[in-house]
Backbone as a printed PyTorch tensor [residue, N CA C, xyz], in Angstrom:
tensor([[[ 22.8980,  63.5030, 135.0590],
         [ 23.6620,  63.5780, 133.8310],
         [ 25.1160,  63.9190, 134.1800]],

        [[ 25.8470,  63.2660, 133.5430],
         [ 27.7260,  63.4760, 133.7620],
         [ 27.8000,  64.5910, 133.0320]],

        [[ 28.6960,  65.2940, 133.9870],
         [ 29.4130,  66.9470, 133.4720],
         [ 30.5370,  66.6000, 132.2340]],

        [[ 30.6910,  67.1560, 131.2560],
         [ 32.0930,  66.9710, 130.4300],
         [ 33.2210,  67.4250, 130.9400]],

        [[ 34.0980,  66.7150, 130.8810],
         [ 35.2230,  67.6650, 131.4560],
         [ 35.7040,  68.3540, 130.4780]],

        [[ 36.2930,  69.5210, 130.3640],
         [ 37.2090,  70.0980, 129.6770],
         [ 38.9760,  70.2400, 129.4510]],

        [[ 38.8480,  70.2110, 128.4000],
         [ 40.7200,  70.2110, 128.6950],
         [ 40.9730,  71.5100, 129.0410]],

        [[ 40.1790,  72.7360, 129.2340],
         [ 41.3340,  73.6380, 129.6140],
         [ 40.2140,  74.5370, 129.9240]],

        [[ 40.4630,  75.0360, 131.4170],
         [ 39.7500,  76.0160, 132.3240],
         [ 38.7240,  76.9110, 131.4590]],

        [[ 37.9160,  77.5680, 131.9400],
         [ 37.1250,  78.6770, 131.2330],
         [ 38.3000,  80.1200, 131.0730]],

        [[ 39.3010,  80.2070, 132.2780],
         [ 40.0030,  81.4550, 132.2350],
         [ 40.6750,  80.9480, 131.4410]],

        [[ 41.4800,  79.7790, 131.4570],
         [ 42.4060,  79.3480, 130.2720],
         [ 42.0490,  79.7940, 128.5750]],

        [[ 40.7650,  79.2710, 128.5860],
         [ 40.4100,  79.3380, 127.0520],
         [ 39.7240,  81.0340, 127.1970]],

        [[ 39.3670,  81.3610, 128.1820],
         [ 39.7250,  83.1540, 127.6720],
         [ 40.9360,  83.9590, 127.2830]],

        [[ 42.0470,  83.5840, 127.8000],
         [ 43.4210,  83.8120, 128.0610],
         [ 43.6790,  83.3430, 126.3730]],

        [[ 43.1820,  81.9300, 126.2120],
         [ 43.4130,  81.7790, 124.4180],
         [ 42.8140,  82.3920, 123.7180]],

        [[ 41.5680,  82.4570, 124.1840],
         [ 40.5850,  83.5210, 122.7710],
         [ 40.7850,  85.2660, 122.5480]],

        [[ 41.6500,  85.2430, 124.3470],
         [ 41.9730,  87.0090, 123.8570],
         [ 42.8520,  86.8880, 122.8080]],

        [[ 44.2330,  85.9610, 123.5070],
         [ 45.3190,  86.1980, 121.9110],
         [ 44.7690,  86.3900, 120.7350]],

        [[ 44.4960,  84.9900, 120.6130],
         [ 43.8140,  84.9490, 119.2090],
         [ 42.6100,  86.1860, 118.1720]],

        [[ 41.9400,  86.3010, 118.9920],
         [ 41.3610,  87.8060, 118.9160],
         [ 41.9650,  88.7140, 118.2850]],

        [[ 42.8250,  88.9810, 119.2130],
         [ 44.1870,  90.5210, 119.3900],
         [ 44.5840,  89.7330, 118.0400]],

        [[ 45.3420,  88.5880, 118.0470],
         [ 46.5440,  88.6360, 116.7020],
         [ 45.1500,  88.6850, 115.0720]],

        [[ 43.9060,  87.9900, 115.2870],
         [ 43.1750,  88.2730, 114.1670],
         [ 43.1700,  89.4710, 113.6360]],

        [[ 42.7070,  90.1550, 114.6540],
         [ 41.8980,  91.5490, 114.4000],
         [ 43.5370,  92.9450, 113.7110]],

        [[ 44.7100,  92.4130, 114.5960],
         [ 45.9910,  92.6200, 114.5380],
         [ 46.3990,  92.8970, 113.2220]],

        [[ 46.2190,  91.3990, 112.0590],
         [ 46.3520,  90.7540, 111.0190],
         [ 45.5030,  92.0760, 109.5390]],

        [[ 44.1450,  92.8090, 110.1640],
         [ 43.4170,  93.2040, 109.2160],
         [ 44.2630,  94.4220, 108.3740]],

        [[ 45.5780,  95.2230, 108.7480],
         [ 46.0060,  96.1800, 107.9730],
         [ 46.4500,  96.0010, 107.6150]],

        [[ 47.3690,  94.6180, 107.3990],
         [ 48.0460,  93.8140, 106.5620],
         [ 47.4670,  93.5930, 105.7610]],

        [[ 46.2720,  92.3960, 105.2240],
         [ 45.4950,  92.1760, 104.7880],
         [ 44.4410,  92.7130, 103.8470]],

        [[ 44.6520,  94.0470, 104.2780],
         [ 43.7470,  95.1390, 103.6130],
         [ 45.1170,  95.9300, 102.8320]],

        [[ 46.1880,  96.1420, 102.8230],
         [ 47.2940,  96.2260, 101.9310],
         [ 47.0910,  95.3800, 100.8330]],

        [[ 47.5150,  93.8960, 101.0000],
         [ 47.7190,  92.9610, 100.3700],
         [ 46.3730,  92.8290,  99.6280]],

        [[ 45.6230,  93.3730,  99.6670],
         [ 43.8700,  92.8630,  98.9750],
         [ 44.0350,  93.2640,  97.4280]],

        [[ 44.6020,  94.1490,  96.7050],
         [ 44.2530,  94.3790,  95.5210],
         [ 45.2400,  93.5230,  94.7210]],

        [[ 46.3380,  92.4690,  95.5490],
         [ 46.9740,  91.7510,  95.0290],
         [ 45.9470,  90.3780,  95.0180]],

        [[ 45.6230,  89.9730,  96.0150],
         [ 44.8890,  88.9340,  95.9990],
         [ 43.4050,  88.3090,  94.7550]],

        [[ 43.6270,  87.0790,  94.7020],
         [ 42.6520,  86.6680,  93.6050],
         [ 41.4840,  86.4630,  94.5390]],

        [[ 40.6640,  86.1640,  93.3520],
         [ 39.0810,  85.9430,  94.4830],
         [ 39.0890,  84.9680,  95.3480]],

        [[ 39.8840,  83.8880,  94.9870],
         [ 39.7710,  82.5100,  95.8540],
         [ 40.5060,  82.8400,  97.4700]],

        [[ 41.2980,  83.9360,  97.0300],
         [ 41.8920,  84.3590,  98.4120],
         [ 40.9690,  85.2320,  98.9180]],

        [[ 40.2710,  86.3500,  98.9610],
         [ 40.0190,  87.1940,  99.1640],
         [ 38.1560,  86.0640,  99.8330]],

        [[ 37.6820,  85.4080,  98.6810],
         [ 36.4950,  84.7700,  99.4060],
         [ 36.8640,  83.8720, 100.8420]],

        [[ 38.5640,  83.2980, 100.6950],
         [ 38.9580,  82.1520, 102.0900],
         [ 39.0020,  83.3450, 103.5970]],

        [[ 39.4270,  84.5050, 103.0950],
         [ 39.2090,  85.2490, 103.8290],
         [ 37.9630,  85.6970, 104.1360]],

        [[ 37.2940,  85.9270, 103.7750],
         [ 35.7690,  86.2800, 103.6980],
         [ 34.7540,  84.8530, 104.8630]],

        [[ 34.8690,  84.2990, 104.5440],
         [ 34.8860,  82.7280, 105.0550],
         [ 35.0800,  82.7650, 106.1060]],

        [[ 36.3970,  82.4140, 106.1730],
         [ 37.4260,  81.8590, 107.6940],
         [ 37.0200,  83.6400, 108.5340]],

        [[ 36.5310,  84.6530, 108.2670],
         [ 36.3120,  85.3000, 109.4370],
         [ 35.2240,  85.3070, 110.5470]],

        [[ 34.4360,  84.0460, 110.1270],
         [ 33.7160,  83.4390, 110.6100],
         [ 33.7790,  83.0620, 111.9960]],

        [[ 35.3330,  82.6790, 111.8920],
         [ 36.0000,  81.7150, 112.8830],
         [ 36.8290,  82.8970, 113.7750]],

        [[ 37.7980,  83.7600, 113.5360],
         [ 37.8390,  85.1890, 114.6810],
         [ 36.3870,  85.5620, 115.3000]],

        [[ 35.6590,  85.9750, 114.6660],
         [ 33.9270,  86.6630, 115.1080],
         [ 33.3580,  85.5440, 115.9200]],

        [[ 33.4790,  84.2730, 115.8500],
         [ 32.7370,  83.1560, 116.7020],
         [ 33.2050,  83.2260, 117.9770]],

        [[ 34.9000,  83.6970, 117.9960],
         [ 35.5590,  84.0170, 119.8530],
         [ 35.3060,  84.8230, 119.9900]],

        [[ 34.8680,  86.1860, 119.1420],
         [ 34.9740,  87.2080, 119.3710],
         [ 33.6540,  87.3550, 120.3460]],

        [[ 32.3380,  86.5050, 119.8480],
         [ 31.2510,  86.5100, 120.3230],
         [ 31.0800,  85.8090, 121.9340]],

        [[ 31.9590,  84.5670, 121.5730],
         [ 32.3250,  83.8770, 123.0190],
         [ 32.9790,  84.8960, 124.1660]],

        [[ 33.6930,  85.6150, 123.9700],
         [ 34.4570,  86.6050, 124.5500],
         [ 33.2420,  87.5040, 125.0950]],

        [[ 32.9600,  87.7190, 124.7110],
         [ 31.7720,  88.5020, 125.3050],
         [ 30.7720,  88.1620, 125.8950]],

        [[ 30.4270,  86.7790, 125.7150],
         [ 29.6240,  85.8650, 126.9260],
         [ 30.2440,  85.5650, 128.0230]],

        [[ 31.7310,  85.6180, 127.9700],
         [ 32.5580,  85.3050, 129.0060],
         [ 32.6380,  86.8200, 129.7900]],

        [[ 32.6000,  88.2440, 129.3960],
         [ 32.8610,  89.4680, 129.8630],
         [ 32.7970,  88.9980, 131.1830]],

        [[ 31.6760,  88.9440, 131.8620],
         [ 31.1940,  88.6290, 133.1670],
         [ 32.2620,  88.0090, 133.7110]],

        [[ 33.2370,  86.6620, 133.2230],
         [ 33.8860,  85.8250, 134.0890],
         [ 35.1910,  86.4190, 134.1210]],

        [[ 35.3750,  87.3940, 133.5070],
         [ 37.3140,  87.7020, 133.1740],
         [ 38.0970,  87.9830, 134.8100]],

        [[ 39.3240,  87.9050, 134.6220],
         [ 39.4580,  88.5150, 136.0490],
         [ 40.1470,  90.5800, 135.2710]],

        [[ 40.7620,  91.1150, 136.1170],
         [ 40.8740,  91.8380, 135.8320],
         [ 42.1710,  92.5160, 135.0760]],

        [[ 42.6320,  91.3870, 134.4890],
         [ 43.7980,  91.5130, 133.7340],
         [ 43.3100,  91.0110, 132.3510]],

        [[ 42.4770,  90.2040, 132.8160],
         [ 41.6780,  89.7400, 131.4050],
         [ 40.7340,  91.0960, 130.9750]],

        [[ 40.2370,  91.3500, 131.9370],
         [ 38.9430,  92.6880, 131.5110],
         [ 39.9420,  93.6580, 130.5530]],

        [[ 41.0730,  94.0000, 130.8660],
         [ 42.0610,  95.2220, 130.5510],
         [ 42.4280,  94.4100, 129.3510]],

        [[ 42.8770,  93.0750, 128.6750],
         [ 42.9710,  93.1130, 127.7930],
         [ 41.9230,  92.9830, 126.5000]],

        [[ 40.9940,  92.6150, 127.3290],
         [ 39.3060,  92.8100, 126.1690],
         [ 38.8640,  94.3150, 125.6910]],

        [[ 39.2140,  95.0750, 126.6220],
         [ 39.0660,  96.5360, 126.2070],
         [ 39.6290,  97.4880, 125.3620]],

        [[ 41.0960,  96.4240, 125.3160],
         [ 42.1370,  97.1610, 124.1200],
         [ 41.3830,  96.1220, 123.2340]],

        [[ 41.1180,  94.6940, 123.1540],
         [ 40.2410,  94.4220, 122.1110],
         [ 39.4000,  94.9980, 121.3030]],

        [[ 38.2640,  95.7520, 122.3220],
         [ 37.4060,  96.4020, 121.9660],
         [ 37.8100,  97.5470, 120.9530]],

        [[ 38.9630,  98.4510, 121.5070],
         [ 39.4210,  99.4780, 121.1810],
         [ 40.2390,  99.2070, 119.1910]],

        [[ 40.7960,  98.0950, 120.0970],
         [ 41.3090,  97.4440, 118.2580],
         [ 40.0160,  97.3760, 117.4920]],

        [[ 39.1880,  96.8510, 118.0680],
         [ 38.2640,  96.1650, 116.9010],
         [ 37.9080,  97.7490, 116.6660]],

        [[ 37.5290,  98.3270, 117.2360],
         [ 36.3660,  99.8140, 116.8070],
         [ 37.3630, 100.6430, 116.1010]],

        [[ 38.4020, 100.2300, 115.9490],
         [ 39.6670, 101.4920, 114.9360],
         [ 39.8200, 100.7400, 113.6760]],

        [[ 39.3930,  99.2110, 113.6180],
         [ 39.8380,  98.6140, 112.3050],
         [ 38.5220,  98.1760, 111.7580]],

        [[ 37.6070,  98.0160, 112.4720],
         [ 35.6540,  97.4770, 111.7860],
         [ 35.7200,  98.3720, 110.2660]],

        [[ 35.9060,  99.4920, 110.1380],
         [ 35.7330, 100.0900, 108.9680],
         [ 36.8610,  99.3710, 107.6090]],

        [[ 37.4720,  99.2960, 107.9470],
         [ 38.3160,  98.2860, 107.2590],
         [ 38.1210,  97.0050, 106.8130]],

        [[ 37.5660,  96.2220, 108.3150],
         [ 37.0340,  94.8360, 108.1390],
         [ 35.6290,  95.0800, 107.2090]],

        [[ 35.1550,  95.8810, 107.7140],
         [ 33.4880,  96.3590, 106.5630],
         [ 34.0890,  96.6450, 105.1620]],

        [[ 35.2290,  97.3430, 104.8610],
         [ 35.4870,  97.4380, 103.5100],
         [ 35.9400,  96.2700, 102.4870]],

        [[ 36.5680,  95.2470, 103.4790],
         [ 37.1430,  93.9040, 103.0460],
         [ 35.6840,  93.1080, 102.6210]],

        [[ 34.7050,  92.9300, 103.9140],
         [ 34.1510,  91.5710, 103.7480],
         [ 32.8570,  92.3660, 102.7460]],

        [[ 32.9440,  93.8350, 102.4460],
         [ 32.0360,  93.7890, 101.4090],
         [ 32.2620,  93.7350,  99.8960]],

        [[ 33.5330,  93.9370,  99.7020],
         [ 34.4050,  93.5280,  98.1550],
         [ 33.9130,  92.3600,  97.5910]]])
């Protein structure tokens, strides 16, 4: 069976999914300001689309094993973000 190639390394697309990660998770105290302004249609697209942060977030962590060690150091402030703002994200996606 032929291998797929990929357009962009496994470290590459870790290197993308940390950003992305970091600026999601980044995004939630904003967001949680702005919430009692927001209508439902906003507040459910959000609800939704966090689907799509949590899906790298999960990939990211299948990858732990492959990071090098600049990558490891920035998954850990990940970690650290996510575990200071989850109570927040829990207060959002249960509204």
């Amino acid at each position: 069976m032929a291998q797929v190639a990929h357009s962009q390394s496994v470290p590459d697309q870790i290197d993308w999914a940390l950003d992305y990660a970091h600026d999601r998770w980044s995004d939630i105290p904003d967001i949680a300001e702005s919430w009692a302004e927001m209508d439902g249609v906003e507040r459910l697209e959000f609800i939704y689309e966090w689907a799509i942060p949590q899906m790298w977030f999960n990939r990211l962590q299948e990858w732990a094993p492959l990071m090098s060690p600049e990558q490891r150091a920035r998954y850990e402030e990940l970690l650290a973000l996510r575990e200071r703002l989850q109570p927040t994200l829990d207060r959002l996606l249960a509204a």
